[in-house]
C-alpha positions, 0 to 999 in steps of 0.5 A: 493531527498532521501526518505524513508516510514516510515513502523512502527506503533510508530514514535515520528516524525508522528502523529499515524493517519499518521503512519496508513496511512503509510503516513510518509516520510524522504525526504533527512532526513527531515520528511513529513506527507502525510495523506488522507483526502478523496477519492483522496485528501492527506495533505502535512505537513513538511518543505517547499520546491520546488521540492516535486514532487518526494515525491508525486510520490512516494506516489502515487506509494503506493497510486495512487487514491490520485491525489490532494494534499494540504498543510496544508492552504490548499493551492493546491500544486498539482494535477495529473490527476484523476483516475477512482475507480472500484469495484471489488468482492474479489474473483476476486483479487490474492493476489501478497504476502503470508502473513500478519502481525497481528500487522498491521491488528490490526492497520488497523482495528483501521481505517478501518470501511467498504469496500469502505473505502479500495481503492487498487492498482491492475493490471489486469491479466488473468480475474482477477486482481493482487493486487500490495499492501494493502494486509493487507487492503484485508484480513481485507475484507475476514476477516470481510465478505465484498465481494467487495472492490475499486481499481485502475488499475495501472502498475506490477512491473517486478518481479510481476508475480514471486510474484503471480506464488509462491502465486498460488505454495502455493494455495493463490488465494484470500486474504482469502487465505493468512497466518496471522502471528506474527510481528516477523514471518512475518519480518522472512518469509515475509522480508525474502523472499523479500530479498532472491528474490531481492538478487538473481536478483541483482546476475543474473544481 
């Protein structure tokens, strides 16, 4: 199966509410919305078919509190095992990435009401715990005062410690510590980066 995550905010093919969730995928070119309706639970929509599972692991790469998902019956079309929720003060969450793109926290602050609505992915290290992804959800956090937030422990990339040995490089030690920039500044620096990294992983392999 081929799938790609929908990373804008306006998709005529998503609903926005989906879009904020970055819930909207293309599986070998069809699109599914895939929308958190609570803590661990997500709704399936798109064109039925049997090996979904693929599409829900990818998902819950992004989002791994999520174990139970429905279609839209609300008939179960599956469920992993669940998942146990901390909480973590933000001081004790470094921050795996640099910066964070303006249109994407306005777009957040649009659903995001309170802290325990930000459940994280993090692994942990050095006392701490490392954020894999939310970034965006995280410095909302600093941003508006809140002092913990939910996560989950899940598993470091391999090029995670790389991420976080630049961040500390730059003095990002929390979330408040990332820079908020443009839409076209972040995709210059922030994509950028990536992209220079990864290309030169693929050159020493």
């Amino acid at each position: 199966m081929e799938l790609v995550r929908i990373n804008t905010y306006e998709d005529p093919r998503f609903s926005p509410a989906v879009l904020r969730q970055h819930g909207g995928f293309l599986a070998d070119g069809e699109p599914y919305e895939l929308e958190i309706v609570s803590s661990s639970e997500a709704v399936v929509r798109g064109k039925a078919r049997p090996d979904l599972e693929p599409l829900l692991e990818e998902f819950r790469f992004y989002a791994p509190h999520i174990t139970r998902f429905y279609d839209a019956l609300g008939n179960l079309l599956q469920a992993f095992a669940p998942v146990e929720l901390l909480r973590i003060p933000l001081e004790q969450i470094q921050p795996s990435q640099f910066y964070v793109d303006e249109d994407k926290l306005a777009a957040v602050r649009t659903f995001i009401t309170c802290p325990d609505e930000i459940i994280v992915p993090v692994s942990p290290w050095d006392g701490r715990y490392i954020s894999l992804d939310g970034h965006t959800r995280l410095y909302l956090a600093a941003a508006s005062g809140w002092t913990v937030v939910r996560a989950v422990v899940d598993e470091a990339g391999d090029y995670t410690m790389d991420f976080v040995r630049e961040a500390q490089r730059r003095k990002i030690r929390c979330p408040g510590d990332m820079t908020l920039l443009n839409h076209q500044d972040y995709q210059k620096l922030w994509d950028g980066y990536c992209d220079d990294y990864f290309a030169a992983k693929d050159n020493q392999g």
